[in-house]
C-alpha positions in Angstrom: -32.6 -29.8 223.5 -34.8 -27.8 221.3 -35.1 -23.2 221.2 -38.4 -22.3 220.0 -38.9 -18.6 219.3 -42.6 -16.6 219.1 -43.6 -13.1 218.5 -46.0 -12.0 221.4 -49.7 -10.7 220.5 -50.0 -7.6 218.7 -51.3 -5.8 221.6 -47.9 -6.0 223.4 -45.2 -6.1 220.4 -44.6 -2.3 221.5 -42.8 -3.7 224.9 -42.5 -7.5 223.9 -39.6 -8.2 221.8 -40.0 -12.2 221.8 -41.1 -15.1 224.0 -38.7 -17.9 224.0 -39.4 -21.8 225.2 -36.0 -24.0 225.9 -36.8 -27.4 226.3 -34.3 -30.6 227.2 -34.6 -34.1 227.5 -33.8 -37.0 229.5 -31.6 -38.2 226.3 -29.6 -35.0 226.1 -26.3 -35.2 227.9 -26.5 -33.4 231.5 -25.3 -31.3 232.8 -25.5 -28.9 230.1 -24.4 -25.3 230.0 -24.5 -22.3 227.4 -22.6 -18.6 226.9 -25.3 -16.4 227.2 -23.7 -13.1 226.1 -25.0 -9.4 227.2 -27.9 -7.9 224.9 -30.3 -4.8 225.0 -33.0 -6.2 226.1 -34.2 -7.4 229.9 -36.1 -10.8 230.6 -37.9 -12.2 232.5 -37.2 -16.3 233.1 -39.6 -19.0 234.2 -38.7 -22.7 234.9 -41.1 -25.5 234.9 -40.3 -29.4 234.7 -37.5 -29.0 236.7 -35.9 -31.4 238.9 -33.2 -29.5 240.2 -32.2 -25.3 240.2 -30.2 -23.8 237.0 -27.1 -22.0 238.2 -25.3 -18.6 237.0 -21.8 -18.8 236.6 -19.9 -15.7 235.5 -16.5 -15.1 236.4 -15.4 -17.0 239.3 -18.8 -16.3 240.9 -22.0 -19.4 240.5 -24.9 -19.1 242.2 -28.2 -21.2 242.3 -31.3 -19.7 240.0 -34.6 -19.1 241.8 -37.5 -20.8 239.4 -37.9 -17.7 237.9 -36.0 -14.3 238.0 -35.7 -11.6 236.2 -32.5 -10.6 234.2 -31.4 -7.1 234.1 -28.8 -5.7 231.8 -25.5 -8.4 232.3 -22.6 -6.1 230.8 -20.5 -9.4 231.2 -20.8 -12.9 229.3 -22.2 -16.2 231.2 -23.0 -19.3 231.7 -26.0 -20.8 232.3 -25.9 -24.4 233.7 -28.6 -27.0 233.2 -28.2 -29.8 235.7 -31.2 -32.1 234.4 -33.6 -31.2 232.1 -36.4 -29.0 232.1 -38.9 -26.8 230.8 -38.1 -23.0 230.5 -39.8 -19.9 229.1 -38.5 -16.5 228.8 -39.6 -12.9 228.1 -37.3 -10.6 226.6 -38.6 -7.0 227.1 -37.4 -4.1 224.8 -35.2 -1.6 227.1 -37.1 0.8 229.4 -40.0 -1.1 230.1 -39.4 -3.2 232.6 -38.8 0.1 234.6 -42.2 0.9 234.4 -43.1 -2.7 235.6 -41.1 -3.1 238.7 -41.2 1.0 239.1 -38.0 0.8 241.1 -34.7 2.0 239.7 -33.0 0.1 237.1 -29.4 0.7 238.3 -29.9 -0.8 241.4 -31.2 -4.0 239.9 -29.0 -4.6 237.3 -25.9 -7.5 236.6 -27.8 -10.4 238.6 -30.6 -12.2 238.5 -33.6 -11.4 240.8 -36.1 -13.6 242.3 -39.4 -12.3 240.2 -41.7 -13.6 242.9 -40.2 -11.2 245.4 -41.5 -8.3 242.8 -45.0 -9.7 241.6 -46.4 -12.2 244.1 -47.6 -15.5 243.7 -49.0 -15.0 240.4 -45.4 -15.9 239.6 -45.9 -19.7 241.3 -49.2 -20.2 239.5 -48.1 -19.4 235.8 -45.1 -22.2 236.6 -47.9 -24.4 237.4 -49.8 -23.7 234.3 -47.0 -23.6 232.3 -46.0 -27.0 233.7 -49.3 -28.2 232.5 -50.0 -26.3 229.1 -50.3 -29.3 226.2 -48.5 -27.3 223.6 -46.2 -24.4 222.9 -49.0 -22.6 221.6 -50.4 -22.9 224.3 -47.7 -21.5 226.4 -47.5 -18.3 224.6 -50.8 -17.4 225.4 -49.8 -18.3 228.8 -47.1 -15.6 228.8 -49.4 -13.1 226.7 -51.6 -13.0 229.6 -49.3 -12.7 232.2 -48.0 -9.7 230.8 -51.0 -8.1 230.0 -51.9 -8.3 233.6 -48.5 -7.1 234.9 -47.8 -4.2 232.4 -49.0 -0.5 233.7 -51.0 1.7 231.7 -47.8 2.2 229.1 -49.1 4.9 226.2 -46.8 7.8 227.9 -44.8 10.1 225.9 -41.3 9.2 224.8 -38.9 9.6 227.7 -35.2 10.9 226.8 -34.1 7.2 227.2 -36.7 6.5 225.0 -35.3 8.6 222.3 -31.5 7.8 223.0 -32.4 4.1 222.5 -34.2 4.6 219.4 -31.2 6.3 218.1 -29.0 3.6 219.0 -30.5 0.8 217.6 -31.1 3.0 214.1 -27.2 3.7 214.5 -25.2 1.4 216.1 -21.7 2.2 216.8 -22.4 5.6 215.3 -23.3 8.8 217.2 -22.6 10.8 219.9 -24.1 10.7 223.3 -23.1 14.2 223.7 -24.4 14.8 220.4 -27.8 13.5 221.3 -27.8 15.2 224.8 -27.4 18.4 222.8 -30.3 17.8 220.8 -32.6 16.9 223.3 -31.1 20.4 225.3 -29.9 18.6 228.6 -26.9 17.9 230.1 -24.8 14.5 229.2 -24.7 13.9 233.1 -28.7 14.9 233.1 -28.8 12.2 230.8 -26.3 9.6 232.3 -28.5 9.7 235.0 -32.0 9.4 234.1 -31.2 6.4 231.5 -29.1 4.7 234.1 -32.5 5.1 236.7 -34.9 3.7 233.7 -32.3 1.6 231.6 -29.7 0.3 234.1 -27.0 1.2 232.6 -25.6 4.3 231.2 -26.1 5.6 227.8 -22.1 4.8 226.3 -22.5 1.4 228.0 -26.1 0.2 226.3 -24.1 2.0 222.7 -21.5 -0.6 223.1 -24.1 -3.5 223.9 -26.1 -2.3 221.1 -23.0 -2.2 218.7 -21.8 -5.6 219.4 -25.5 -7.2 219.7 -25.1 -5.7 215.2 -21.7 -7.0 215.4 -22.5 -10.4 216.9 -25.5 -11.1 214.3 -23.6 -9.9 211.5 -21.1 -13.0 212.6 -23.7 -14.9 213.0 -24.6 -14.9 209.4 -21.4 -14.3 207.7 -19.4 -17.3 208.0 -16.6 -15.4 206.3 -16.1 -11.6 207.2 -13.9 -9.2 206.1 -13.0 -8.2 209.4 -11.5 -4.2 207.9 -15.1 -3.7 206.4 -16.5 -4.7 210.1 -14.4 -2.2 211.5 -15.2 0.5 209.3 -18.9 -0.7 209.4 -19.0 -0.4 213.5 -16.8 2.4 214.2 -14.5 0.5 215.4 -11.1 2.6 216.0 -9.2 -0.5 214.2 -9.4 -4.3 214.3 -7.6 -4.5 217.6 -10.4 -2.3 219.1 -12.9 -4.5 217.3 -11.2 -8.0 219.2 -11.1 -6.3 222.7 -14.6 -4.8 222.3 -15.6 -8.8 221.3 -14.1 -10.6 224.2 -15.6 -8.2 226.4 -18.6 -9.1 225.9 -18.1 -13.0 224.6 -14.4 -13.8 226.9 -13.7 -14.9 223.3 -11.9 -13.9 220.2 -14.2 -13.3 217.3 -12.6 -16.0 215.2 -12.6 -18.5 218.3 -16.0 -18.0 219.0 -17.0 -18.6 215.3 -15.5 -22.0 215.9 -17.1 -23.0 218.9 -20.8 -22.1 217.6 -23.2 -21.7 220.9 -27.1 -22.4 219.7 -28.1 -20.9 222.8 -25.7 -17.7 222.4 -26.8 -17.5 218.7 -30.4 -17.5 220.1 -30.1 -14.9 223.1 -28.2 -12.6 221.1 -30.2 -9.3 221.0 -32.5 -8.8 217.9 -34.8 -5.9 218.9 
């Protein structure tokens, strides 16, 4: 199985965070299935050389993948479950846009995936087809780089309060106020609860917690041998007990455990906007 990883074009980097191509093969052992842990960022998924539908599984719940779908703010870990092998390519959008793509409320979309052809049409169906068909993974990208350049609205608006509130949490993570930042942008905290749950999906002390573990998560990532006080300190965390709850949350793991059972995939979806 093979993760490739592109920057879009430079026309679209201001709403693109990365493209993404997953790729198995008839020699890798099937089924297969990756944690896929909760991030800042929505996507947007589309499977081509595939014989048979990917499933969700979280919690006790599994449900069978349409052949593309768009995934909106989990706030819970999952699994995604390969049964054969296949061809997939994914759009990871940074927060508030997709909003202004679908132009329905994010809350009420959010914690499942959707089928994306219900939203945008058959235009879905024939960038499968052409993905299907594309000779290279270069070639691919451009796919998606067109796609989305189709799809996206006229986005040079000004900076929406979620706007601001998520700039602030990804300079800051773990640090802050909400009601500090509802102060300084002179509304309400339930003003703001509100209008970033409609255009984010999720409320503003949820995303700070995604965003905080998301730092967490690649600090792990590339520190084989934390000093778990200094992480603590480093995160806000009230103390290393808060740290481990906050973790499992997210991962159903222990830090620790989850260093020891290394996830390519996980590593891979973690967010990095």
């Amino acid at each position: 199985m093979t993760f490739r990883e592109f920057v879009p074009a430079p026309w679209l980097r201001a709403y693109v965070a990365r493209y993404w191509l997953v790729e198995t093969m008839p020699s890798d052992a099937h089924p297969l299935e990756h944690l896929l842990t909760p991030n800042a960022l929505d996507g947007f998924v589309f499977q081509f050389q595939t014989q048979a539908p990917s499933l969700f599984v979280q919690a006790a719940a599994c449900q069978a993948l349409p052949s593309a779908y768009a995934l909106l703010q989990p706030f819970a870990p999952w699994r995604l479950h390969l049964p054969g092998p296949c061809g997939i390519a994914g759009v990871f959008f940074r927060p508030g846009v997709v909003h202004r793509c679908l132009r329905y409320p994010m809350h009420e979309l959010t914690h499942q995936p959707l089928d994306l052809e219900a939203f945008l049409g058959p235009p879905v169906r024939q960038l499968q087809a052409q993905l299907q068909e594309a000779p290279s993974p270069a070639a691919r990208v451009q796919l998606l780089d067109a796609f989305i350049s189709h799809h996206l609205p006229v986005l040079a608006q000004p900076l929406t309060y979620s706007d601001y509130v998520l700039q602030q949490l990804a300079q800051h993570p773990g640090t802050g106020s909400i009601q500090a930042l509802a102060r300084e942008l002179g509304v309400s905290r339930q003003f703001l609860a509100r209008h970033f749950a409609e255009q984010v999906g999720r409320s503003p002390k949820q995303m700070s917690r995604v965003v905080r573990f998301n730092a967490l998560h690649q600090t792990l990532v590339q520190t084989p041998s934390p000093n778990w006080l200094d992480l603590v300190y480093q995160f806000n965390y009230y103390d290393q007990a808060h740290l481990i709850k906050d973790f499992a949350a997210f991962t159903g793991l222990s830090p620790t455990t989850y260093q020891h059972a290394p996830s390519a995939a996980a590593d891979f979806y973690a967010g990095k906007a």
